[in-house]
N, C-alpha and C positions, 0 to 999 in steps of 0.2 A: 265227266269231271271238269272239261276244258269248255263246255257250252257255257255260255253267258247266261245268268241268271237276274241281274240287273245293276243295278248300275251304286256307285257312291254319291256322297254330297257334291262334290266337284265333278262329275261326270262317268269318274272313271267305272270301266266293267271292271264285274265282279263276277269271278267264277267259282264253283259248288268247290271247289278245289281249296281255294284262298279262304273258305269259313268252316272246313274238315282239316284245321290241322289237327293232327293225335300229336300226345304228350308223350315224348322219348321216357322209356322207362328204364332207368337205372337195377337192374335187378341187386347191385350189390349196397347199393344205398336201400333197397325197400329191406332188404337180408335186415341188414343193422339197424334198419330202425325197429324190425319187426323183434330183435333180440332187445333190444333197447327196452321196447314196447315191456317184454315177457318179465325181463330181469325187475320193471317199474312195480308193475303187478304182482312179481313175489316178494317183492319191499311191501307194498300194502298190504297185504295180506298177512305178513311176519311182522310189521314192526306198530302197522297203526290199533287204538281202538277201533272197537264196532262204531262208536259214534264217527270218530275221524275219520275213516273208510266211507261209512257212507256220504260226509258231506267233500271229502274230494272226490269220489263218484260223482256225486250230483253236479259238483261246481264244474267240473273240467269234462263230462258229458262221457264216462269213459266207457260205458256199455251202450248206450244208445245215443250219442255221438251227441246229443242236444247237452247243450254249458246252463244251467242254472245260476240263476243268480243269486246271492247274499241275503236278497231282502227274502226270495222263492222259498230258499232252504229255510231261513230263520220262521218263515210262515209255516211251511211243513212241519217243523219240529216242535213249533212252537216254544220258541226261545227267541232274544233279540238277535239283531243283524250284526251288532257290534259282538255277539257272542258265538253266531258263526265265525267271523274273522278272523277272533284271536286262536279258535281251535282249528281253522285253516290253516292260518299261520305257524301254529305248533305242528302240525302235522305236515306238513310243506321242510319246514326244519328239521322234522327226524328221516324225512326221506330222504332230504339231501346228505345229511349225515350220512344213513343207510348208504346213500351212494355213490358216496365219496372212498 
């Protein structure tokens, strides 16, 4: 971990040490987000349409992590972008409602 690996712009060494840092894990921050996560999910599920659910799925990536975009969805559904938006936007306002 302390052998030299090679060197920076300026000269200096660099060792396997100094480019393995691990990210400190908070487990009581990952708790709360992960209830955060749960509570978001049974908003969706209770308060949106099927069409609303699916285009904030899509939009904010929430099963398979990839974010679609506006113009992606309104191709898939075949409907305009300005008409994803505004049921984004509706759906965005009854969750935060929901979560208020």
């Amino acid at each position: 971990m302390y052998d030299p690996i090679g060197s920076d712009k300026e000269g200096n060494t660099i060792q396997l040490l100094d480019i393995c840092v691990a990210e400190e894990v908070d487990v009581i921050d990952r708790m709360e987000e992960q209830q955060k996560l749960a509570k978001l999910q049974n908003y969706i599920d209770k308060v949106l349409t099927k069409r609303e659910k699916e285009i904030i799925t899509l939009r904010y990536g929430l099963y398979d992590g990839r974010e679609v975009t506006q113009r992606e969805i309104a191709d898939r559904m075949h409907i305009s972008r300005s008409y994803v938006s505004r049921i984004e936007k509706k759906a965005l306002n009854k969750l935060k409602a929901a979560y208020a």
